[in-house]
C-alpha positions as CSV (number, residue, x, y, z in Angstrom):
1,X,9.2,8.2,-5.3
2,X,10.0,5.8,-2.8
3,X,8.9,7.0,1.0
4,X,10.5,5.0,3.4
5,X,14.7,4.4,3.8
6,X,14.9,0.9,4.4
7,X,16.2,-0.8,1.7
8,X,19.2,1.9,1.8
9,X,17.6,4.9,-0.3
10,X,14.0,6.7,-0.4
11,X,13.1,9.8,1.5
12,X,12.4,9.9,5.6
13,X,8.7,11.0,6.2
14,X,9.3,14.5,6.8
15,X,10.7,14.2,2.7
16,X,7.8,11.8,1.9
17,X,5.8,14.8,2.7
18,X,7.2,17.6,1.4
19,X,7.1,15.5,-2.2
20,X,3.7,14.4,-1.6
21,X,2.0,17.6,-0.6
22,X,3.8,19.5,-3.8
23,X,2.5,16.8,-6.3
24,X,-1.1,16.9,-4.6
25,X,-0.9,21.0,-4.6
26,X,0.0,21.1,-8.1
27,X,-3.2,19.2,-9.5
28,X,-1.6,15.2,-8.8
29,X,-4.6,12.8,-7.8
30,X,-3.4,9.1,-8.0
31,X,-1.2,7.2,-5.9
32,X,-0.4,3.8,-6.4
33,X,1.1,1.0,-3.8
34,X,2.0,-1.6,-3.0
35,X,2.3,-3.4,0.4
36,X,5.9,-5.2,0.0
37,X,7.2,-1.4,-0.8
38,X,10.3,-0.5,1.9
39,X,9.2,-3.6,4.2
40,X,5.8,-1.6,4.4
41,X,7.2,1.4,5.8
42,X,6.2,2.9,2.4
43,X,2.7,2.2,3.1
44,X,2.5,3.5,6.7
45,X,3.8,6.8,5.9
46,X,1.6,7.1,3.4
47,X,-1.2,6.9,5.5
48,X,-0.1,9.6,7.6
49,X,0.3,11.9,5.2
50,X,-2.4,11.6,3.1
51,X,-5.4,11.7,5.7
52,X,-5.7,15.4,5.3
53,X,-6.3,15.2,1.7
54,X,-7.8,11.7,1.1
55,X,-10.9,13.1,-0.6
56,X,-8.5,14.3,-3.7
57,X,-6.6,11.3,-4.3
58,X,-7.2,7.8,-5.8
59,X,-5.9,5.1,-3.6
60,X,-4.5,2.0,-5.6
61,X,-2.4,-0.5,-4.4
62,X,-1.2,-4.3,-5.7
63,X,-2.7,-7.8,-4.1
64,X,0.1,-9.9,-6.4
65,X,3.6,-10.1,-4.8
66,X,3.9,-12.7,-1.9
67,X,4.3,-11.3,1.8
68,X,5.2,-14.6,3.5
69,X,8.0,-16.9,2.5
70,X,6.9,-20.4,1.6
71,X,3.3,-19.7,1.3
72,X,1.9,-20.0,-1.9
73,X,-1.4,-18.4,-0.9
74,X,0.3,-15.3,0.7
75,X,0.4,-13.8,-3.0
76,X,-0.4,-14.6,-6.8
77,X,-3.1,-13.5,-8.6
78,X,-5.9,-15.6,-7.7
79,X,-9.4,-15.3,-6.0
80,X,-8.2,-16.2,-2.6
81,X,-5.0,-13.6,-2.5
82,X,-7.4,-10.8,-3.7
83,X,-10.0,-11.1,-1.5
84,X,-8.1,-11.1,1.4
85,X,-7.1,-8.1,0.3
86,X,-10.4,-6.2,-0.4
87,X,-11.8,-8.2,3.1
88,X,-8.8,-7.2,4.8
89,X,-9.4,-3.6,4.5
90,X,-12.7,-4.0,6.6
91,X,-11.8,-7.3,9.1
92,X,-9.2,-9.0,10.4
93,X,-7.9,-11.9,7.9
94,X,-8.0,-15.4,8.7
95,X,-4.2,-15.4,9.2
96,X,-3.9,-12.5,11.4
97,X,-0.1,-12.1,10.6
98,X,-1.0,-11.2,7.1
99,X,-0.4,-7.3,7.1
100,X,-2.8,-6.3,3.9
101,X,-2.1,-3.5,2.2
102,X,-4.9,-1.1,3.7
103,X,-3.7,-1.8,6.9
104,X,-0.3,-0.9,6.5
105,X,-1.8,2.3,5.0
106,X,-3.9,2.6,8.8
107,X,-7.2,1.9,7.8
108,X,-7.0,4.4,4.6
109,X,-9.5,2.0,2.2
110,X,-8.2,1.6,-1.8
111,X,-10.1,2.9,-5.0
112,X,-8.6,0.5,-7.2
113,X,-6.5,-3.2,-7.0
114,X,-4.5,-4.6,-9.5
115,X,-2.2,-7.7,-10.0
116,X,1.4,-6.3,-10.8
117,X,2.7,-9.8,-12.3
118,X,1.9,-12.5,-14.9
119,X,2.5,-16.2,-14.5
């Protein structure tokens, strides 16, 4: 499911809930993420909807995939790049531009990270 319509398909949020509350409802429990999903539209939808029922669903989203152009440290798969991202959840980052994943979810904190690419 994609929520979010901005890279020309997905659902609008009133469709982004309707799909969320009926997988939820019938017994789904784990959502996975990713920040760079629809510009992070994806992400802040999310967080909207799924306040009401955090308690029953495991959060995981993806530290990996670069968010900044031209900066190597915006992504990857090393030590740097994932803190941020658990860190990020808490306090502001060192480069406050960086939108971190849990943010983008507003405030919502993640029950699992992964890396989503090899180098």
């Amino acid at each position: 499911m994609t929520f979010g319509t901005e890279w020309g398909w997905g659902c609008d949020e009133g469709e982004a809930k309707r799909i969320f509350d009926a997988y939820v409802d019938r017994g789904g429990n784990f959502i996975d993420t990713a920040v760079n999903y629809t510009n992070g539209s994806s992400e802040k939808i999310l967080g909207r909807i799924i306040k009401d029922k955090r308690g029953r669903i495991v959060l995981s989203t993806k530290f990996t995939m670069a968010r900044e152009q031209g900066n190597p440290n915006s992504g990857g798969n090393h030590r740097y790049n994932l803190v941020r991202s658990v860190v990020g959840q808490f306090a502001p980052t060192r480069h406050g531009s960086h939108r971190t994943s849990a943010r983008a979810c507003l405030g919502l904190y993640h029950d699992a990270r992964r890396g989503n690419a090899c180098a």
